[in-house]
C-alpha positions as CSV (number, residue, x, y, z in Angstrom):
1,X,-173.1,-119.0,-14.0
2,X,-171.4,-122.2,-12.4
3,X,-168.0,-122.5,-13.8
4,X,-168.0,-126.2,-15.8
5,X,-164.2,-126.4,-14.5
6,X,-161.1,-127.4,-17.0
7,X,-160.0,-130.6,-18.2
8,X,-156.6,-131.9,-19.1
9,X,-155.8,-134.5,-21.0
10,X,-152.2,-136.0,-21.2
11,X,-151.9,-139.1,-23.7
12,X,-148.5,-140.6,-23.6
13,X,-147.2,-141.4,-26.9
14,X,-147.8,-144.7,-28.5
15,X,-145.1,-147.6,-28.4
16,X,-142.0,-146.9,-31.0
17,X,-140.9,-149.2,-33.4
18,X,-136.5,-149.0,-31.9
19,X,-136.0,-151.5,-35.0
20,X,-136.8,-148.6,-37.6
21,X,-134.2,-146.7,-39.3
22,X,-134.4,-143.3,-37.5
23,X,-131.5,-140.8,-37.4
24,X,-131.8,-139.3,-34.0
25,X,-134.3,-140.2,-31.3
26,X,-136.5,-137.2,-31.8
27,X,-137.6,-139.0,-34.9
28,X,-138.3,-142.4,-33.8
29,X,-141.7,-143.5,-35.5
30,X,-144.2,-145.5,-34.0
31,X,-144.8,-149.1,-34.0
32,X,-147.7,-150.7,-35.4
33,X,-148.8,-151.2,-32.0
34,X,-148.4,-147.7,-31.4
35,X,-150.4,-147.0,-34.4
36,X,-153.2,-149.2,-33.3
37,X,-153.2,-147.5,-29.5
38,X,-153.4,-144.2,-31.0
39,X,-156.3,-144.8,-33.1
40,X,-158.0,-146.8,-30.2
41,X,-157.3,-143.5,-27.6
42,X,-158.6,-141.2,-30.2
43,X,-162.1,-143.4,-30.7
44,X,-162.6,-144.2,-26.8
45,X,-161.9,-140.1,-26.0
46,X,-164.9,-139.4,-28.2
47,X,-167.0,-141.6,-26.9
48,X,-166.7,-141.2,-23.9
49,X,-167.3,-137.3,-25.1
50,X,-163.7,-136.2,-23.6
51,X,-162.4,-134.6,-26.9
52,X,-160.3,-132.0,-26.9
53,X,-160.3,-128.1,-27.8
54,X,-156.9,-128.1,-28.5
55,X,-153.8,-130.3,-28.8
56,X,-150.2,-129.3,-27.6
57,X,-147.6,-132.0,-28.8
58,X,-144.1,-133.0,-28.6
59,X,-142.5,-132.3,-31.8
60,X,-140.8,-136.0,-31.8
61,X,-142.3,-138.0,-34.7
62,X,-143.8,-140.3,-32.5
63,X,-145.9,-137.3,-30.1
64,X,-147.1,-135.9,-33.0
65,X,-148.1,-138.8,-35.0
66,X,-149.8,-140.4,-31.8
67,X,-151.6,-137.0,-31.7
68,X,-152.9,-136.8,-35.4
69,X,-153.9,-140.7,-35.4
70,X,-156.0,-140.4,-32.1
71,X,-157.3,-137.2,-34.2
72,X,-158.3,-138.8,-36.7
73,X,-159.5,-141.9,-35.3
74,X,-161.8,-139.7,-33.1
75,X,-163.0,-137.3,-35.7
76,X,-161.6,-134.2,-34.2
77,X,-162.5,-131.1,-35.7
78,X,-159.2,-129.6,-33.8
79,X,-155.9,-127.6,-33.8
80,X,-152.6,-129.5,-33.3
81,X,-149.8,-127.3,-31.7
82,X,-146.0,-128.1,-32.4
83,X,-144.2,-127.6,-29.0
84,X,-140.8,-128.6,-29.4
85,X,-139.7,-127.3,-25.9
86,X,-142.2,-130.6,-24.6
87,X,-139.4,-132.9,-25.6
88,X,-137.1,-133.5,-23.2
89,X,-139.4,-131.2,-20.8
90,X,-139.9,-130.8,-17.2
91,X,-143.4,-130.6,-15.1
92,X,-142.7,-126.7,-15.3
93,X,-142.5,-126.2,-18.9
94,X,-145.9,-127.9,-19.4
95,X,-147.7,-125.9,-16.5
96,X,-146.4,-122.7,-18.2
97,X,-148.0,-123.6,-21.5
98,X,-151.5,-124.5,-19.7
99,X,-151.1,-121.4,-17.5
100,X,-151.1,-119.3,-20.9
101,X,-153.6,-121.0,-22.5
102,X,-157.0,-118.5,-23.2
103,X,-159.9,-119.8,-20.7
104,X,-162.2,-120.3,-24.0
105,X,-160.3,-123.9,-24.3
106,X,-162.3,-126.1,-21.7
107,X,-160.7,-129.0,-22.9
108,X,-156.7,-130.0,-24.0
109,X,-154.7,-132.6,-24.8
110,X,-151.0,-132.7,-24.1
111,X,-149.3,-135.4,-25.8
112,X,-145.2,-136.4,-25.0
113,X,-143.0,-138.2,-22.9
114,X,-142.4,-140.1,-20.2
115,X,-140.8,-139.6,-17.0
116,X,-142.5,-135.9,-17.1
117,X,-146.3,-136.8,-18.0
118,X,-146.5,-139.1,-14.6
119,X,-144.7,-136.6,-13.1
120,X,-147.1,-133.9,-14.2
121,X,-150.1,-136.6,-13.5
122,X,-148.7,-136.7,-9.8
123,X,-147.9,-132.9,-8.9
124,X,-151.5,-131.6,-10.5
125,X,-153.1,-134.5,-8.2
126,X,-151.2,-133.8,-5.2
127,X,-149.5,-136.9,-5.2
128,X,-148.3,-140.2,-5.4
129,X,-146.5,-142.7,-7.9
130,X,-148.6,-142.6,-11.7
131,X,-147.3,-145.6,-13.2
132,X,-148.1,-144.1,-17.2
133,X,-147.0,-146.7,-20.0
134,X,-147.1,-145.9,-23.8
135,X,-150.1,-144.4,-24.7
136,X,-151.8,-144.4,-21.5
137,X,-154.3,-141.6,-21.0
138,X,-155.0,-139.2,-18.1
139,X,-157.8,-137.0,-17.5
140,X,-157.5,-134.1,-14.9
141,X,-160.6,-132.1,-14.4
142,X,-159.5,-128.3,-12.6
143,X,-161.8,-125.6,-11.6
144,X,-160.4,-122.3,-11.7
145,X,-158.8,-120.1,-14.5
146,X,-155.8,-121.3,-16.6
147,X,-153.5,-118.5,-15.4
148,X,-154.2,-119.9,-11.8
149,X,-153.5,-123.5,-12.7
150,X,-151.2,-124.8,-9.6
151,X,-149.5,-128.0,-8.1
152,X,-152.4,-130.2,-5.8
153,X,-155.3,-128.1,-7.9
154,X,-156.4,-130.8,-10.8
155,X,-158.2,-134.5,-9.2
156,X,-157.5,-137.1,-11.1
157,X,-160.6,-138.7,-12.6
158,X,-159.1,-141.6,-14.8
159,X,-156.0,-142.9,-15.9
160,X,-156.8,-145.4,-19.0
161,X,-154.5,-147.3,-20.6
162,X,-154.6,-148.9,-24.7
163,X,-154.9,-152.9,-23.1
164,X,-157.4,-152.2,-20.6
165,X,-159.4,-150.7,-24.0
166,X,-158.8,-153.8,-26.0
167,X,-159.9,-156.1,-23.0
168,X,-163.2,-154.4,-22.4
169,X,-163.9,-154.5,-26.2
């Protein structure tokens, strides 16, 4: 049987609203324009027939409510994990958590912060500057187990961002 390879998904959050009254960064909400990039993610992933398995999300309000509007928008039928230890994380943290995934999950989506998903982005590729604004979308496809998952393995197949959506209608 051919393996039909991986794919990973990292969606940046959406833009946050800094004029809301929050009480600590981790629960900054979205802006409407977040809102509205969320939704439009979570439509263009299905139709491009890219939705997830699985979602693994920052706990921060704005991660996870990016993740359930893109969700919703795209009429997933899908689990949404809490993983606090995304905010504030580093490249490692996030291979460990696709490392342990089970190799049933063909496809997932990672949603958090910036610098570490264009970090992430770069190491899987093997390379180079990702420039990744708010609720830009990646899509890695990898061949090979999860638990084998390693730095240089994953090629890049798109990086999509929310204004090139609304441009191209």
């Amino acid at each position: 049987m051919i393996d039909p390879g991986k794919t990973i998904l990292l969606l940046r959050h959406g833009k946050s609203d800094w004029g809301a009254d929050f009480a600590s960064d981790h629960q900054r909400p979205l802006a409407d324009r977040g809102i509205k990039a969320a939704r439009r993610m979570g439509r263009w992933l299905t139709a491009v027939g890219r939705q997830p398995d699985l979602v693994l999300t920052s706990d921060a309000l704005r991660a996870l409510t990016t993740s359930e509007l893109a969700a919703e928008a795209g009429g997933w039928q899908v689990q949404v994990e809490l993983r606090p230890e995304f905010y504030g994380a580093q490249t490692e943290t996030l291979l460990e958590a696709l490392r342990a995934l089970d190799d049933e999950v063909a496809t997932v989506l990672l949603t958090g912060h910036q610098p570490t998903w264009s970090q992430t982005v770069s190491r899987l590729s093997g390379g180079g500057n990702v420039r990744f604004p708010t609720a830009a979308l990646a899509c890695l496809d990898y061949r090979g187990e999860w638990s084998t998952l390693a730095e240089g393995r994953c090629e890049l197949s798109w990086l999509v961002t929310p204004k090139l959506l609304a441009r191209k209608g």
